[in-house]
C-alpha positions as CSV (number, residue, x, y, z in Angstrom):
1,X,29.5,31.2,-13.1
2,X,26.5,30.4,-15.7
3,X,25.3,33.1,-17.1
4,X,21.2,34.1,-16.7
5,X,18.9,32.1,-19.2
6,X,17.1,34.3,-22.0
7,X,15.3,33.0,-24.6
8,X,14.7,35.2,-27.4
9,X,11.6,34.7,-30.5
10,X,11.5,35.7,-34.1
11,X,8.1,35.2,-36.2
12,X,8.5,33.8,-39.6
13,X,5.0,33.7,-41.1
14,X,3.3,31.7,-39.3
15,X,6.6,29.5,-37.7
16,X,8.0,30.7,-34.4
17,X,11.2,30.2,-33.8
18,X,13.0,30.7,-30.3
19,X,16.6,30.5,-29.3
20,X,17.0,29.5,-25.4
21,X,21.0,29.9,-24.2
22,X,22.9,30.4,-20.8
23,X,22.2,28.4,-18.0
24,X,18.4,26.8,-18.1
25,X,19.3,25.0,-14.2
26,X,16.9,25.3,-10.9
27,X,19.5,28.1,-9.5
28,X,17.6,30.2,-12.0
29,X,14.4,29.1,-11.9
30,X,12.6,32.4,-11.4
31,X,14.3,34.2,-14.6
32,X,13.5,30.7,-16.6
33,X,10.3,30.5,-15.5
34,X,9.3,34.5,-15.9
35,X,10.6,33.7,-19.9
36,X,8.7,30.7,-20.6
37,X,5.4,32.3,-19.5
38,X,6.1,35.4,-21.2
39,X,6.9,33.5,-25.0
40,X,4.1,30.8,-24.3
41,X,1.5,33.1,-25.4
42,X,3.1,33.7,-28.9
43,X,3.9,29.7,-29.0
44,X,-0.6,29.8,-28.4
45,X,-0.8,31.8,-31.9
46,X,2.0,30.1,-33.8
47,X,0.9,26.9,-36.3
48,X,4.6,25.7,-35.4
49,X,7.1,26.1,-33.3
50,X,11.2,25.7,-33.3
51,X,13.4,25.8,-30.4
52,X,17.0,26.6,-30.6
53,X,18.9,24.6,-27.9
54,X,22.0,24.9,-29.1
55,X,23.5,28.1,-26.7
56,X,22.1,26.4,-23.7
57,X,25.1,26.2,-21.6
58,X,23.9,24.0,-18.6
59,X,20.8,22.0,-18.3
60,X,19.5,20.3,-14.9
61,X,15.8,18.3,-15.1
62,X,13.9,21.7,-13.8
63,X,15.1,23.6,-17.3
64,X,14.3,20.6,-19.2
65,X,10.7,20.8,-18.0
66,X,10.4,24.3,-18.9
67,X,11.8,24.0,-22.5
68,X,9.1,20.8,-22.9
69,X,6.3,23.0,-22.0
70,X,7.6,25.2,-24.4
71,X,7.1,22.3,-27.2
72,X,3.7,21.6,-25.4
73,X,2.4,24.6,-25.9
74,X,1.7,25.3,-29.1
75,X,-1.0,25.9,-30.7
76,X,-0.9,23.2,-33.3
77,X,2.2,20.1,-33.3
78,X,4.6,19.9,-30.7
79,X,7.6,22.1,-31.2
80,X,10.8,20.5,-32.4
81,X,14.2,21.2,-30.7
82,X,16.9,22.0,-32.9
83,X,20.8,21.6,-32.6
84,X,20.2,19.8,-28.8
85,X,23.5,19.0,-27.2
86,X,24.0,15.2,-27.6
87,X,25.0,15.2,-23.5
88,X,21.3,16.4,-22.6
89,X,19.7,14.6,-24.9
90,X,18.7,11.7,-23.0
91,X,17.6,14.3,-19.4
92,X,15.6,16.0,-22.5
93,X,13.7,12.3,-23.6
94,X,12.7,11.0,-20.2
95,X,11.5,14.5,-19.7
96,X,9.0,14.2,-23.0
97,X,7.7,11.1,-21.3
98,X,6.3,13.0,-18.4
99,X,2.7,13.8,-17.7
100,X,1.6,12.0,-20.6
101,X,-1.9,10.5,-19.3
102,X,-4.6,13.0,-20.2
103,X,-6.7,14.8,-16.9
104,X,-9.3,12.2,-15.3
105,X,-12.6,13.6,-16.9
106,X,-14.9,15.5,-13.9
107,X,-17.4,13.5,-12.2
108,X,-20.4,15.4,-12.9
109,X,-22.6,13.2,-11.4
110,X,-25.1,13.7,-8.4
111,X,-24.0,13.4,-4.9
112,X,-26.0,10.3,-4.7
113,X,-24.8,8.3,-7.6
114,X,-21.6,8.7,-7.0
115,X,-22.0,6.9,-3.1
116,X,-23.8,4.6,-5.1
117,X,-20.9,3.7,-7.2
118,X,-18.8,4.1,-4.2
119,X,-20.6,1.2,-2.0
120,X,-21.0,-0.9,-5.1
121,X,-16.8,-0.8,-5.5
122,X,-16.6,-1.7,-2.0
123,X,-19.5,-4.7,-1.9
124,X,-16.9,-6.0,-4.9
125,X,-13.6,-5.6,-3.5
126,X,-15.1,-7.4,-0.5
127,X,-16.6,-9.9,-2.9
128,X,-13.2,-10.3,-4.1
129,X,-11.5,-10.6,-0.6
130,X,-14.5,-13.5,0.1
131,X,-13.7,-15.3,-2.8
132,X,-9.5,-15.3,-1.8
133,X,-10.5,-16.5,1.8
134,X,-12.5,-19.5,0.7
135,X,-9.4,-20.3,-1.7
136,X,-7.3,-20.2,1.3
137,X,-9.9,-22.5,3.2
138,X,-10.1,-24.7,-0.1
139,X,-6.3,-25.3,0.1
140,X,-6.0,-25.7,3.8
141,X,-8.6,-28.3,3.5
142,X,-7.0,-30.3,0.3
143,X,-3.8,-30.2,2.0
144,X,-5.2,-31.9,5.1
145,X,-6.7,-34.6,3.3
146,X,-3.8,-34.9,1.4
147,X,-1.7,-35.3,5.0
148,X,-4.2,-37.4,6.5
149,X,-4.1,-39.9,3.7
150,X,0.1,-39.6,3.6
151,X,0.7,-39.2,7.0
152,X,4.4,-39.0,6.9
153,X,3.9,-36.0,4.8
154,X,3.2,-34.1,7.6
155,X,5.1,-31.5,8.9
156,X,4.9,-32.7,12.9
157,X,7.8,-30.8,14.0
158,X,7.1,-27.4,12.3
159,X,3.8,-28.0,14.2
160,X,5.3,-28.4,17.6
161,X,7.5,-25.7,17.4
162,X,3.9,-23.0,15.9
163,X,2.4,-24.5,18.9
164,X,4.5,-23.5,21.1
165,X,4.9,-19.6,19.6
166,X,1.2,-19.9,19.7
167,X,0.2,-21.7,23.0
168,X,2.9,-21.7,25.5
169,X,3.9,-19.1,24.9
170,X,1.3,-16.3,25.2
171,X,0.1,-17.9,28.1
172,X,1.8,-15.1,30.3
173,X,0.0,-12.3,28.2
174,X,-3.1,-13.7,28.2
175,X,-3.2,-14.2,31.9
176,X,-2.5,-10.7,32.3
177,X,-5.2,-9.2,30.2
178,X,-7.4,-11.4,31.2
179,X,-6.7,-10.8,35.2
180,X,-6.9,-7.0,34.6
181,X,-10.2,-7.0,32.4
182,X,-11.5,-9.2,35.1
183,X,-10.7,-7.4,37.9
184,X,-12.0,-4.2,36.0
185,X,-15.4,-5.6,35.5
186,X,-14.9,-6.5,39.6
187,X,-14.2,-2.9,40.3
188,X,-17.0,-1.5,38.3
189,X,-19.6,-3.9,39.4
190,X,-18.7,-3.5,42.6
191,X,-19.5,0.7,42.4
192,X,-22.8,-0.2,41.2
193,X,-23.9,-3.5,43.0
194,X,-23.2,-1.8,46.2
195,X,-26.5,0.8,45.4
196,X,-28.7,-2.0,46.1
197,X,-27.0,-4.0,48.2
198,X,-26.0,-6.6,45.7
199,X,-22.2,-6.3,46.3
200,X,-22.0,-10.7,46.4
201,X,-23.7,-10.8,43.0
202,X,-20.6,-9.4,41.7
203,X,-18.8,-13.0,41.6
204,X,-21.6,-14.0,39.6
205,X,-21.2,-11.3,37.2
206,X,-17.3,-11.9,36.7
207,X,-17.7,-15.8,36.4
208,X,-20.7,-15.5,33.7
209,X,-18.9,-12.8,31.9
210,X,-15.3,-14.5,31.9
211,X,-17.0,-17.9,31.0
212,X,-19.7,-16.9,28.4
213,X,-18.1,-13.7,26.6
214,X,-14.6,-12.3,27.6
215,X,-12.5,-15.5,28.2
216,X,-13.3,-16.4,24.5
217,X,-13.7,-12.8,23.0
218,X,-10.2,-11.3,24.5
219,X,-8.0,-14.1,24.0
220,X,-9.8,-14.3,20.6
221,X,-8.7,-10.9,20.1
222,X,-5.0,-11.3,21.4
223,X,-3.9,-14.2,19.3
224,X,-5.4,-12.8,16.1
225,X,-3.2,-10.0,16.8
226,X,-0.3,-11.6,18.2
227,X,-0.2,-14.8,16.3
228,X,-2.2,-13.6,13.0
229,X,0.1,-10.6,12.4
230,X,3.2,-12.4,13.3
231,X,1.8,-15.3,10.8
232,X,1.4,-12.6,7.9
233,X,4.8,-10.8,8.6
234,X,6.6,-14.2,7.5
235,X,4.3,-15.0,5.4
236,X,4.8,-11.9,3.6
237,X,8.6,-11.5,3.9
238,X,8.9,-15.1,2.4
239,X,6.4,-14.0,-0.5
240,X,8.7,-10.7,-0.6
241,X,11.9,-12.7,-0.7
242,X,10.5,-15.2,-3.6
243,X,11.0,-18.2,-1.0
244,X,7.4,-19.8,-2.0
245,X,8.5,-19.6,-5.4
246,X,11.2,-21.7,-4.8
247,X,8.8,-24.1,-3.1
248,X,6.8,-24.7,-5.9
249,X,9.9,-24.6,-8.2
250,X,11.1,-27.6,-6.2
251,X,7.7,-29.4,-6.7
252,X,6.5,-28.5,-2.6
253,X,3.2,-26.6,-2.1
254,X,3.5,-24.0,0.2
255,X,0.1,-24.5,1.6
256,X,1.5,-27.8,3.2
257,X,4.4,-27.0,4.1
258,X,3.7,-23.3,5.7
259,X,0.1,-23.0,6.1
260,X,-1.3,-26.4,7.5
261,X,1.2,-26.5,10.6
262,X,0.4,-23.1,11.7
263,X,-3.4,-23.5,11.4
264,X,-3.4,-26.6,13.3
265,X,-1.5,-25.0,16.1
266,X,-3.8,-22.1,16.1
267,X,-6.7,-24.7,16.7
268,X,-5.3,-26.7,18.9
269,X,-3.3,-23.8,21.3
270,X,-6.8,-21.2,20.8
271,X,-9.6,-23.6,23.3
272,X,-6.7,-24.0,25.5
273,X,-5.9,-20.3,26.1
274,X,-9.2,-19.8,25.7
275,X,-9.7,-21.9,29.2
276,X,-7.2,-20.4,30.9
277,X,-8.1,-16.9,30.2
């Protein structure tokens, strides 16, 4: 078994030197640790600092971390390492690497500013968002004048087959959401119509409602988030998988080829739900 770590110091002027051996590994973490904060005040005091490493007898990423707070924290230069083992060396320099960035100054600012700041960031990110859709809208609309004067460009049968993911078939959902929320308004009207003897208005009420505001607004709803999230799943995975890359590597633009079918099923399939919901 590894023996317990100990790490030993002997002042030389004004250099500090320590010697760390036995095992510097996470089993003895508590002993390691205890040491480290015990020498780190003389390392405060010291204008330089040496570290023995050559008794170390095993070495796992948690003693490497103590050892390079060791070297941190001196009171002048980093200390030096002396006589490392050539098999840790390499744990030991990705370890050096770590926590590098220095602590985020303190926002000492008022309560006020700072939700200033904090709305501006936002208005900007959205300005940025803004700006990305109306590039999206700027291609979708070059690429359909592009189609329109090459028709045979077009994708037609990518287009059937969106249109039918799109239109046919959600049909069955959207009939049964919109037959529910309908029949809940029903319900509900009904409670309070029948107070003042207004129980017939209730058709009235579902058929202005339905046609006016929740035929559109629902099935609105459902295909952005049936269609629209199914759309930026691919979409993404193809991104994710370099596929558009290869597109425009082969001299395609993916805005034709992946982007104009689908929108033109979406406009085409969304009125028609839209009537039967």
């Amino acid at each position: 078994m590894a023996s317990q770590p100990l790490l030993t110091s002997a002042l030389d002027g004004d250099r500090l030197l320590l010697t760390a051996s036995g095992s510097w590994t996470a089993t003895h973490a508590e002993a390691a640790d205890r040491l480290v904060e015990g020498v780190a005040a003389l390392a405060t005091k010291a204008k330089s600092v040496a570290i023995e490493t050559g008794r170390i007898e095993a070495l796992d990423t948690f003693g490497a971390w103590l050892l390079e707070r060791l070297r941190r924290a001196g009171g002048g230069e980093e200390a030096e390492l002396l006589a490392l083992p050539a098999h840790y060396r390499g744990l030991v320099e990705e370890v050096q690497q770590v926590n590098r960035r220095p602590a985020a100054p303190r926002d000492t600012r008022s309560l006020l500013a700072r939700a200033a700041d904090a709305a501006a960031d936002k208005f900007s990110r959205l300005g940025e968002d803004m700006g990305s859709v109306l590039a999206l809208f700027g291609a979708v609309g070059v690429a359909l004048a592009r189609v329109a004067i090459r028709p045979r460009g077009f994708r037609l049968t990518s287009a059937v087959h969106h249109l039918d993911r799109v239109g046919w078939q959600a049909i069955g959902i959207i009939l049964l959401i919109t037959l529910l929320i309908g029949g809940i308004i029903a319900q509900q009207g009904i409670f309070h119509f029948r107070k003042f003897g207004a129980d017939d208005y209730v058709v009235d009420l579902i058929g202005i409602l339905v046609l006016r505001e929740f035929g559109v607004l629902i099935v609105s709803i459902m295909v952005a988030g049936r269609s629209g999230s199914a759309y930026t799943a691919e979409l993404g995975s193809m991104k994710m998988r370099e596929e558009i890359d290869a597109l425009r590597t082969m001299g395609l633009d993916p805005v034709e080829i992946l982007i104009l079918p689908r929108v033109i099923a979406l406009v085409i399939a969304l009125p028609i739900l839209a009537f039967i919901g």
